[in-house]
Phi, psi and omega in degrees: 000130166281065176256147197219008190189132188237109190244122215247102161317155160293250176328122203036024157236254211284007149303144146267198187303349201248062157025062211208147175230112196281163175303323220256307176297347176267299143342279202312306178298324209269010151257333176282355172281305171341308194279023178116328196312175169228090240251095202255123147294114179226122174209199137293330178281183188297128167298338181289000189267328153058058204298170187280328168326318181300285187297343193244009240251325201079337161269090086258114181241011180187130166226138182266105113338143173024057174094339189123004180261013163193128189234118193261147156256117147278338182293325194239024176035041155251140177269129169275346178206172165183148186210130209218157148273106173341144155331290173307296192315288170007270168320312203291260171035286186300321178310302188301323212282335190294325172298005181247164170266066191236155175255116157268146195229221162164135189268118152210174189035025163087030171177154206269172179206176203203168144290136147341301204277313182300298192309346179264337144239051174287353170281018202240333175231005159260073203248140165079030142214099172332301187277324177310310173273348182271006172287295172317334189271325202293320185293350206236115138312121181274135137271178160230122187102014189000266177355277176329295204294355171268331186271343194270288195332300166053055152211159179336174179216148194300273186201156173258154189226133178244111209235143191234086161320328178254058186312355188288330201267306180328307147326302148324292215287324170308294167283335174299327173336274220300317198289317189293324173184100205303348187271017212219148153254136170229156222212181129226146179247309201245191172318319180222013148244181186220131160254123195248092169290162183293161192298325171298324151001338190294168163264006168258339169264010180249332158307298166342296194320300217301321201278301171278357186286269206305355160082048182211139179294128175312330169291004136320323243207127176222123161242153174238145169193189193212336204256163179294314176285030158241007187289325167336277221273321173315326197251058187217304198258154184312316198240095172263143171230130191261128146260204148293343180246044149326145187259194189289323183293358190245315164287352161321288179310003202228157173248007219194143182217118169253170180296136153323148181295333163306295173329317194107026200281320168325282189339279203323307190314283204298343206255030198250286217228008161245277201351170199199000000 
C-alpha cells in the first residue's frame, strides 16, 4: 500500500476503553512516521485535549479537530482552515435540545463551555463511565447564563455536543437534527451522545484540505474510525478501516476491517500493510 498520510480517530479507535494509546500503538505511528507519513489525529475534540502521548510524541505536526471544523499546524501554531456554526443557527439548535433530558455543551475559541447546572450533573447523563465522565467534566468550563454569555461573546461556535443517559431518544433526535437543519452534520462518536457540526464540517473534507495544503492524493491517505462522524474520511482516503468494534455503519463504509481499539487494530494494520 502506498499510504503517505494516516488519519486517526480517537476514541474508540486509536485510544481503548481506559482512554490509553497503548505502547504498541505508539510504536507502531512513530515508525510509519519515520517512513515519511504523515500521522494526523481527526477527531472531535480540541487539540489540546488531545492524549499526551499525541502532543508529545513529536511526529504529530497537524490535527483535524472537532469533526473537521479545524486543521491545526501545531509546528507553525497556526489554524489552517476552520468551519464554524453561525450564532442564530446555534441558538435555534438549543432551542430544539431543550425539549430532551439532554446535557449540551459548545466548542468555541478552542474550549469547551458547558451550563452549570448541566456541568454539576453530568453524571447523571454520563452514566457507568467513570473515566469518560471525569474526561468530561475536567474539559468543560461551568458558567452560569450558558446562553447569555454566547450571545455577549457573538461569534460561530466549534461545535455542539449533546450527551443522554436515554439512548432510546437518539435515533429521533439525530433525524429530526438532520431533516430541521439541513445546514448542520449531526453525528455520533460514543454511546451517548450526539454531535453537531457546520454541514462542511467533516472529517473527510478536512482530509481532503489536508491532502492538498501537503501536495498528496487523497487516494494516499488510510483513515480509521469506529463512530458515524468518522464515515466522511473513511470514503474520503484511499484506505477507510473500520475498527473492530465499529458500529455498522461504519463497516458498511470501509474497504478494510481491523482488530478492536482494545485489541491494537490501529497496530495490526500499520504493521500488515505500511511498516517496511
Amino acid at each position: 500500500m502506498d499510504i503517505r498520510l494516516i488519519a486517526l480517530d480517537l476514541d474508540g479507535t486509536l485510544c481503548n476503553s481506559q482512554r490509553q494509546v497503548t505502547e504498541r500503538s505508539m510504536a507502531a505511528l512513530k515508525a510509519a512516521a519515520e517512513q515519511g507519513v504523515h500521522i494526523v489525529p481527526t477527531t472531535g475534540r480540541l487539540f489540546h485535549a488531545m492524549p499526551q502521548e499525541l502532543l508529545q510524541c513529536g511526529f504529530v505536526r497537524y490535527g483535524i479537530c472537532m469533526n473537521g471544523g479545524q486543521i491545526y499546524d501545531a509546528a507553525e501554531d497556526r489554524i489552517l482552515h476552520r468551519d464554524e456554526i453561525p450564532l442564530d443557527t446555534a441558538m435555534r439548535v438549543y432551542d430544539y435540545l431543550e425539549q430532551f433530558p439532554v446535557a449540551y455543551d459548545c466548542y468555541v475559541n478552542n474550549g469547551a463551555m458547558m451550563e452549570r447546572a448541566f456541568w454539576e450533573r453530568l453524571g447523571e447523563y454520563i452514566v457507568g463511565k467513570p473515566l469518560d465522565l471525569a474526561y468530561s467534566t475536567k474539559l468543560r468550563t461551568p458558567v452560569e447564563g450558558f446562553r447569555a454569555r454566547l450571545l455577549e461573546m457573538g461569534v460561530p461556535l466549534q461545535k455542539i455536543q449533546a450527551f443522554m443517559s436515554d439512548v432510546s431518544i437518539r435515533p429521533r433526535m439525530l433525524r429530526e437534527l438532520q431533516e430541521g437543519f439541513p445546514e448542520l452534520s449531526v453525528s455520533f462518536s460514543l454511546a451517548y451522545n450526539i454531535e453537531i457540526n457546520s454541514a462542511t464540517a467533516t472529517k473527510g473534507n478536512a482530509i481532503k484540505k489536508l491532502c492538498g495544503h501537503l501536495g498528496i492524493s487523497a487516494a494516499h491517505a488510510a483513515a480509521f474510525g469506529d463512530g458515524t462522524n468518522d464515515i466522511s474520511m473513511l470514503q474520503a482516503a484511499g484506505y477507510g478501516v473500520a475498527m473492530g468494534n465499529a458500529v455498522a455503519e461504519v463497516k458498511a463504509a470501509a474497504n478494510y476491517e481491523t482488530a478492536s481499539n482494545d485489541d491494537d487494530g490501529v497496530a495490526l494494520f500499520l504493521e500488515k500493510y505500511v511498516l517496511k
